[in-house]
C-alpha positions in Angstrom: -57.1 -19.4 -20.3 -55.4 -22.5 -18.7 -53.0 -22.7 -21.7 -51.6 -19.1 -21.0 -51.7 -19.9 -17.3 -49.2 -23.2 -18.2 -47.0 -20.6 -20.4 -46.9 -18.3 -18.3 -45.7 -20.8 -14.3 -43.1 -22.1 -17.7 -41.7 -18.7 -18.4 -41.6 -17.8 -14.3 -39.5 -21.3 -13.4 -36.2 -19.9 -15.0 -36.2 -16.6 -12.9 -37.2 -18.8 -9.8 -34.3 -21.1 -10.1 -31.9 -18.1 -10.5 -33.9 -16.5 -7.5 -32.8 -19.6 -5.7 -29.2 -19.8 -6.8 -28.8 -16.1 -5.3 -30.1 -17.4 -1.8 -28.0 -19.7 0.9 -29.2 -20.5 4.1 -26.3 -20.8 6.3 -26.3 -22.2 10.2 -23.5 -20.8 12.4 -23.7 -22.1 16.3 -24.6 -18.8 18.5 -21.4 -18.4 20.4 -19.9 -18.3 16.8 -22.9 -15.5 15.9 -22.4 -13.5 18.9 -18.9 -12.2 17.9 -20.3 -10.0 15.2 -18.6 -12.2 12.7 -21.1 -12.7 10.3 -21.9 -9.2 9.9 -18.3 -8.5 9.3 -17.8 -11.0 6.0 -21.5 -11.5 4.7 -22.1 -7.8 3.6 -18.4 -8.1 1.8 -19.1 -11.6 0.3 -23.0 -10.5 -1.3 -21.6 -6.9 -2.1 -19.2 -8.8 -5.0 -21.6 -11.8 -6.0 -25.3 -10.5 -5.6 -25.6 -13.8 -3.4 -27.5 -13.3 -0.3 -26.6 -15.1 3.1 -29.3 -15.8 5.5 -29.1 -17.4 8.6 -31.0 -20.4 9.9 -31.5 -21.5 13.4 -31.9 -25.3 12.4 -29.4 -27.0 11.0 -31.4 -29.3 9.0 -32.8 -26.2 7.2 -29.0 -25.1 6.4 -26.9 -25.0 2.8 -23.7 -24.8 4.5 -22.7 -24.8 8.3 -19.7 -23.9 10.0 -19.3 -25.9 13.0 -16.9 -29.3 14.4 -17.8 -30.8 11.1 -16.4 -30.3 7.0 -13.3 -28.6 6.1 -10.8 -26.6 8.5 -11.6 -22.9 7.8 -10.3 -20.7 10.6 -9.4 -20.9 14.1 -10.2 -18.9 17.2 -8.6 -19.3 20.0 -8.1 -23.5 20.6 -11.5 -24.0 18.7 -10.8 -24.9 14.8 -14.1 -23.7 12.7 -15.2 -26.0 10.4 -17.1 -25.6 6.6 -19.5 -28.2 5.4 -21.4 -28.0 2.6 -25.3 -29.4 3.1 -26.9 -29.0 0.2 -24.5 -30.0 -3.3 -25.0 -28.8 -7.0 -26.4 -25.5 -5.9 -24.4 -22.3 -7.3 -24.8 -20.4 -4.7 -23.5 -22.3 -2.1 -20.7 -23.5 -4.2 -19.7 -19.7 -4.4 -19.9 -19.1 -0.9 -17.8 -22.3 -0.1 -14.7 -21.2 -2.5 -15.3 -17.5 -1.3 -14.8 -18.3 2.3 -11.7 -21.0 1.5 -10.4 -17.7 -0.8 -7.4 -16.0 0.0 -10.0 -12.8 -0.3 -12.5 -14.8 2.2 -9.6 -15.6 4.3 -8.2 -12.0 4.8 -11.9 -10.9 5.1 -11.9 -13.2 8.6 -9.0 -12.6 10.0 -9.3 -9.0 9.5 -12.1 -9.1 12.0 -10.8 -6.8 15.0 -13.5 -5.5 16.9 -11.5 -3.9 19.7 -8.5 -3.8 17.5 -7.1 -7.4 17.9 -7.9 -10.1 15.4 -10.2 -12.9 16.6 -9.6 -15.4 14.1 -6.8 -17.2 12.4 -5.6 -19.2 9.6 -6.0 -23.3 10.4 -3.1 -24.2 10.9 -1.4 -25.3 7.7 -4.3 -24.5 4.4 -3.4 -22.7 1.5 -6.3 -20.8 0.5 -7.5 -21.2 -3.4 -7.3 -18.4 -5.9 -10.6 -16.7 -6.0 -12.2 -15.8 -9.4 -12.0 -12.0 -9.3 -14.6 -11.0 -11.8 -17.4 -8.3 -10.2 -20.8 -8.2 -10.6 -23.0 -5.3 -10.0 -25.2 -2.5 -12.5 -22.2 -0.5 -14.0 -24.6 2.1 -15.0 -25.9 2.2 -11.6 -22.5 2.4 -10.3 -21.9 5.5 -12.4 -24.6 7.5 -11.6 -24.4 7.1 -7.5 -20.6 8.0 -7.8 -21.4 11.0 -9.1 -24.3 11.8 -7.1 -22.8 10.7 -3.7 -19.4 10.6 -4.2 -18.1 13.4 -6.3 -18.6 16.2 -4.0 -14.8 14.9 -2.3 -13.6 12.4 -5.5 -13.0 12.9 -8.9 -15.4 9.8 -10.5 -15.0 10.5 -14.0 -13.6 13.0 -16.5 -16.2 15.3 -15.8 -15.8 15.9 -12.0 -12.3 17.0 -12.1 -12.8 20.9 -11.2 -15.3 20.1 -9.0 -14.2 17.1 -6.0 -11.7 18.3 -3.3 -7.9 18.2 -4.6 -6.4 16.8 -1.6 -8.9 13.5 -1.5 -7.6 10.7 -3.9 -9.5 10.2 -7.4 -11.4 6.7 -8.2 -8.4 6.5 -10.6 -6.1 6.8 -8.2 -8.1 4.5 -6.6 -7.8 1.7 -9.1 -4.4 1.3 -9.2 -4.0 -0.2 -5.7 -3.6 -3.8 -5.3 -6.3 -3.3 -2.5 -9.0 -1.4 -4.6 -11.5 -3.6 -4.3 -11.6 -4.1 -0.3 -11.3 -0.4 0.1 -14.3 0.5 -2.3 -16.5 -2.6 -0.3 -15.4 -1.1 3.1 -15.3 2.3 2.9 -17.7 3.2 5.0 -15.2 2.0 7.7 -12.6 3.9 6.7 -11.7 7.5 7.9 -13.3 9.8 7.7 -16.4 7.9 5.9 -17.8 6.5 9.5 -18.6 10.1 10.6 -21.1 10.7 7.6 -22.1 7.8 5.8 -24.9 5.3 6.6 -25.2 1.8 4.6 -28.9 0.3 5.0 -29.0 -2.7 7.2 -25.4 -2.6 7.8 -24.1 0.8 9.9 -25.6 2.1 13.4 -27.3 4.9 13.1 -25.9 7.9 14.2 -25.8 8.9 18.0 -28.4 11.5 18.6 -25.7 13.4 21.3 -22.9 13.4 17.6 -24.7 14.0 14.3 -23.1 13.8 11.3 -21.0 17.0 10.9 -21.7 17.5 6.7 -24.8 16.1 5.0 -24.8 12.6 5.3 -24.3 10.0 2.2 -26.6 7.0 2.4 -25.8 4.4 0.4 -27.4 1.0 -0.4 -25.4 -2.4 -0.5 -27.0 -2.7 -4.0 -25.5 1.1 -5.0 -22.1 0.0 -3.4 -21.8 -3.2 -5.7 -22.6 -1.2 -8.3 -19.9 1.2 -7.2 -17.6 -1.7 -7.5 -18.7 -2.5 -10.9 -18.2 0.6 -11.7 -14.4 1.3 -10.5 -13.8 -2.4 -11.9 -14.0 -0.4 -15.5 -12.0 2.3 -15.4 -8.2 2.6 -16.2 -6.5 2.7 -13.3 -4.2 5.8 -12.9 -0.5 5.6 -13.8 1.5 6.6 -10.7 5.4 5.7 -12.5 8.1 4.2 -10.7 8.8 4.3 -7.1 11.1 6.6 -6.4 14.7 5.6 -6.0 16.7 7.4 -3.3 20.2 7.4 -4.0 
């Protein structure tokens, strides 16, 4: 009995240190928080690496802080925010350091425009680092919901060609943009998604006075990675040339 007890805490260690590598605690000070930051770039950041960012009130208790302290990360107004790495050797936070220092991280911050006017900045002379661009995500997954959730407007896959709207832009289509990937991780921000799509955890619900004017689509930040995993696979449409006027 206590033999296949020992086995069994043996076999369980390996899927709680990978548990563990897929959690970092981060600290932010609340003036930081309160801009709505954080729930601009952490949805976009776990969406592509399965990592998931929680935050911690107590320093001490943090992987990774952005504060006065570490690297130069962004700027905001005259304050320069900081990174610095607490806790070293641990995969997870390693990812989300080189994420944010990305040139992907970097265009994730300063795309933060609540009322329509970026808050943050570059520091003033970084170069951000190239950003390992491989996707993870359930493929399969990914499949499935497009055609379940998405199809009714997009052409997903071979099959739902007769059967998407014409004048919407197939996944293929899709693909061949150098921006693909930020548009399939924030399209529920994009026109005309807002007005009929809810994310879990991550949208407002609808106002009770302006319901959704079609069926709504509700989506998962697990289906939308796999979304991305998905699109990451398929051969991007061939749109020629540009045209030349003469």
């Amino acid at each position: 009995m206590r033999i296949g007890l020992f086995i069994t805490l043996l076999l369980l260690l390996p899927l709680t240190a990978v548990a563990e590598d897929r959690l970092v605690r981060l600290y932010v000070p609340q003036g930081l928080a309160e801009t709505g930051l954080l729930k601009h770039i952490l949805p976009r950041f776990s969406l592509k690496t399965q990592i998931k960012v929680e935050l911690v009130s107590d320093p001490a208790q943090a992987d990774i802080a952005l504060g006065a302290d570490g690297r130069p990360l962004f700027q905001g107004g005259q304050t320069v925010w900081h990174v610095k790495r607490q806790r070293e050797g641990h995969a997870g936070t390693d990812r989300f350091a080189k994420w944010l220092r990305s040139e992907v991280g970097m265009r994730t911050i300063t795309g933060f425009a609540p009322q329509g006017t970026a808050l943050f900045t570059p520091p003033p002379e970084t170069v951000a680092e190239a950003e390992d661009m491989t996707l993870e995500g359930n493929s399969v997954l990914g499949h499935t919901t497009s055609k379940t959730k998405c199809a009714r407007c997009h052409v997903v896959d071979e099959a739902t060609r007769l059967t998407s709207i014409g004048s919407t832009p197939s996944f293929f289509v899709l693909r061949s943009l150098s921006d693909w990937q930020e548009r399939f991780a924030t399209f529920y921000d994009l026109n005309p998604h807002p007005s009929f799509t809810q994310v879990a955890d991550l949208t407002d619900p609808f106002p009770l006075d302006r319901p959704p004017p079609i069926v709504p689509v509700e989506m998962t930040l697990d289906e939308i990675s796999a979304i991305l995993a998905y699109v990451s696979g398929l051969q991007a449409a061939d749109l020629g040339k540009p045209l030349v006027h003469q």
